[in-house]
N, C-alpha and C positions, 0 to 999 in steps of 0.2 A: 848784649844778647846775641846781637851776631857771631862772634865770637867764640862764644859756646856751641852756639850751632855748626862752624866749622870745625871744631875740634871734633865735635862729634861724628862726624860723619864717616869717617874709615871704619865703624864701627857696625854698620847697616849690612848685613849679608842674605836676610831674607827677602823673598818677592816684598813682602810687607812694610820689611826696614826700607827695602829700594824704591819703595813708593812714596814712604815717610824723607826719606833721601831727596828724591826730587821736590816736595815740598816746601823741605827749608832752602833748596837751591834755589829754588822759585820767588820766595818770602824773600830771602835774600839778594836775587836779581832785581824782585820790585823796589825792596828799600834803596839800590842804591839809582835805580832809576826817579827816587824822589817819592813813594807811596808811604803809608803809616800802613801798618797790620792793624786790621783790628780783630780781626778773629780768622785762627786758624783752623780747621776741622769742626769749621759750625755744623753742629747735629739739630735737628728737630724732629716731631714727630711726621715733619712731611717729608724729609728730605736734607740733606747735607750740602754744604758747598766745603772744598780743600780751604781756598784763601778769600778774603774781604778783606779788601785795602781802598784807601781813601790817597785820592792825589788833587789838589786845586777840590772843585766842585762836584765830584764824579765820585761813587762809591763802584768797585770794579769785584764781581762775584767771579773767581775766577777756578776753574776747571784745570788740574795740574795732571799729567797723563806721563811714565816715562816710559819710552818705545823706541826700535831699533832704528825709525825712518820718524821723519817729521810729518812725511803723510800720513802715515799707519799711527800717529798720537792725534792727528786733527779726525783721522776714520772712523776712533774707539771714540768720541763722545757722541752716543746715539741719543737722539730726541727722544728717548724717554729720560736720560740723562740731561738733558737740557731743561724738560720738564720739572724733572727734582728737584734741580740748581734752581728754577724759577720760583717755583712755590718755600724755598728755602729761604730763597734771598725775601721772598713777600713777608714771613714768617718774621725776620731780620730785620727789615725796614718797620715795621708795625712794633716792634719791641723798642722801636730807636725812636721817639717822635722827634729828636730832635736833629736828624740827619732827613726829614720827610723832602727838604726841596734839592735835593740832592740829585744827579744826574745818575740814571741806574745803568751800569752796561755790563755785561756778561763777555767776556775774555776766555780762550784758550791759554793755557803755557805746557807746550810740550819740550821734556828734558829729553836731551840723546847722547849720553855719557855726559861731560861736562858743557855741552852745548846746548841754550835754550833758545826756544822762538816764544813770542810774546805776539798771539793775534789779538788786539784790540777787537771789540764790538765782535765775535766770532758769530754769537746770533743774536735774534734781535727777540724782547717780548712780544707775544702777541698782541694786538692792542683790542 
């Protein structure tokens, strides 16, 4: 799988393809930092998340942004963006019963050419 997804990649010249770009650099920086994918571009009728990966006991809903500054990719995920990703990931979790005790955390990964940052915990659900 990886694999294919780097092959593929010199292939991406749209905004669109460069945003799909920075997703499997993403997907692919998590796996080899040790995560499983389990769903890439989860849609639902409330909302989307880019990546859901699972590492140890934590499922990580994770917000992928590619931009020319690492500030200017942590800038662009506005709280109603946060909002989406949360009732997404609720969406997600409720489909899974069997991932229910699972630790929820919502993640940044902003791409900057082939350079990524990975903010763990970026916000927190409201409780």
């Amino acid at each position: 799988m990886i694999t294919t997804m780097v092959k593929n990649l010199k292939k991406f010249k749209t905004s669109h393809a460069r945003g799909l770009k920075a997703e499997i650099l993403a997907m692919l920086y998590l796996t080899l930092k040790g995560y499983i994918i389990l769903a890439w571009r989860y849609k639902t009728p409330v909302g989307e998340v880019d990546i859901i990966a699972k590492r140890g006991s934590s499922i990580r809903f994770c917000e992928v942004k590619l931009r020319p500054s690492f500030d200017d990719g942590l800038e662009a995920i506005s709280i109603q963006s946060q909002q989406r990703i949360m009732r997404a990931a609720s969406h997600f979790m409720l489909s899974k019963p069997r991932l229910q005790g699972y630790q929820q955390q919502f993640d940044a990964i902003v791409v900057c050419g082939w350079r990524i940052r990975h903010l763990d915990n970026a916000w927190m659900k409201p409780t």
